[in-house]
C-alpha positions as CSV (number, residue, x, y, z in Angstrom):
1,X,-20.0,-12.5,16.8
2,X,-16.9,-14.4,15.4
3,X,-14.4,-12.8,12.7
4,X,-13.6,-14.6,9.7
5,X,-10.4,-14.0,7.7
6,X,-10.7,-15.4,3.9
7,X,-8.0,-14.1,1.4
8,X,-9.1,-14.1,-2.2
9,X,-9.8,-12.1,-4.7
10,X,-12.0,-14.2,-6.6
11,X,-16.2,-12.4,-7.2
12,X,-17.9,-15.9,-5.8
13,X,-16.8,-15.4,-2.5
14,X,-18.5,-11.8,-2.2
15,X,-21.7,-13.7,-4.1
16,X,-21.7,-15.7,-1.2
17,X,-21.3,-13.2,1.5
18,X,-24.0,-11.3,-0.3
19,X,-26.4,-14.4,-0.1
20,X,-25.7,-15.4,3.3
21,X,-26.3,-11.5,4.1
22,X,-22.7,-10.7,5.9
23,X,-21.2,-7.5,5.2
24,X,-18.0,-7.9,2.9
25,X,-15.5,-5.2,4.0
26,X,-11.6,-5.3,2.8
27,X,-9.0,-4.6,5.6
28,X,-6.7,-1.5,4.7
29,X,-2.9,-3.3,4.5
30,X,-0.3,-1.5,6.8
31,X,2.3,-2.7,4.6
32,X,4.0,-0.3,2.6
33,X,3.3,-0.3,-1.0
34,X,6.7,-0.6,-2.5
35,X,7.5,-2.8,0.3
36,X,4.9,-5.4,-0.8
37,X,6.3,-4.8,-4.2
38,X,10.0,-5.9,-3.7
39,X,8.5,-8.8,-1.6
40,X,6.8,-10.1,-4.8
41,X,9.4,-9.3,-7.3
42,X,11.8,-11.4,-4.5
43,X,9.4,-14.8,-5.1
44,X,9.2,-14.0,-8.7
45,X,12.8,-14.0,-9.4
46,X,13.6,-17.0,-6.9
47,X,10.4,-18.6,-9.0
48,X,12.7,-18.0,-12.2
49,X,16.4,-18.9,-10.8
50,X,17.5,-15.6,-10.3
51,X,19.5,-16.0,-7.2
52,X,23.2,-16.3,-6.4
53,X,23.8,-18.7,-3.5
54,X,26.3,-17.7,-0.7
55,X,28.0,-20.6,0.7
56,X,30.9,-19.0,2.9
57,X,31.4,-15.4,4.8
58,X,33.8,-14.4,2.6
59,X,31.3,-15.0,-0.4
60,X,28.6,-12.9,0.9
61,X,31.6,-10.3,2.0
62,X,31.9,-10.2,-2.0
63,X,28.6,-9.9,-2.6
64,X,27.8,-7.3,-0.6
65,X,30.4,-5.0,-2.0
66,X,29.7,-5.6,-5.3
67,X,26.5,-3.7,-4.6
């Protein structure tokens, strides 16, 4: 029996699972939650031009204790 991994989220792929008769069953993530959450708020704001580019050492020394 092979696996086959197929990320969507879209109903026609579980139409077609149900057709060809294979069992559709979601994997459980072992990511955290609010992890997964940051992650996607991180491409999001990159997405939009939040970001602040650190070019030196002592830039990101700045950065860092500004937070």
């Amino acid at each position: 029996m092979e696996t086959v991994i197929i990320e969507t989220e879209g109903k026609k792929l579980k139409a077609l699972l149900s057709v060809l008769d294979i069992p559709f069953r979601k994997e459980k993530s072992s990511y955290n939650r609010k992890f997964v959450a940051k992650i996607r708020q991180a491409k999001c704001d990159v997405a939009d031009g939040r970001i602040t580019k650190v070019k030196t050492e002592s830039e990101l020394k700045e950065l860092l204790n500004s937070l």
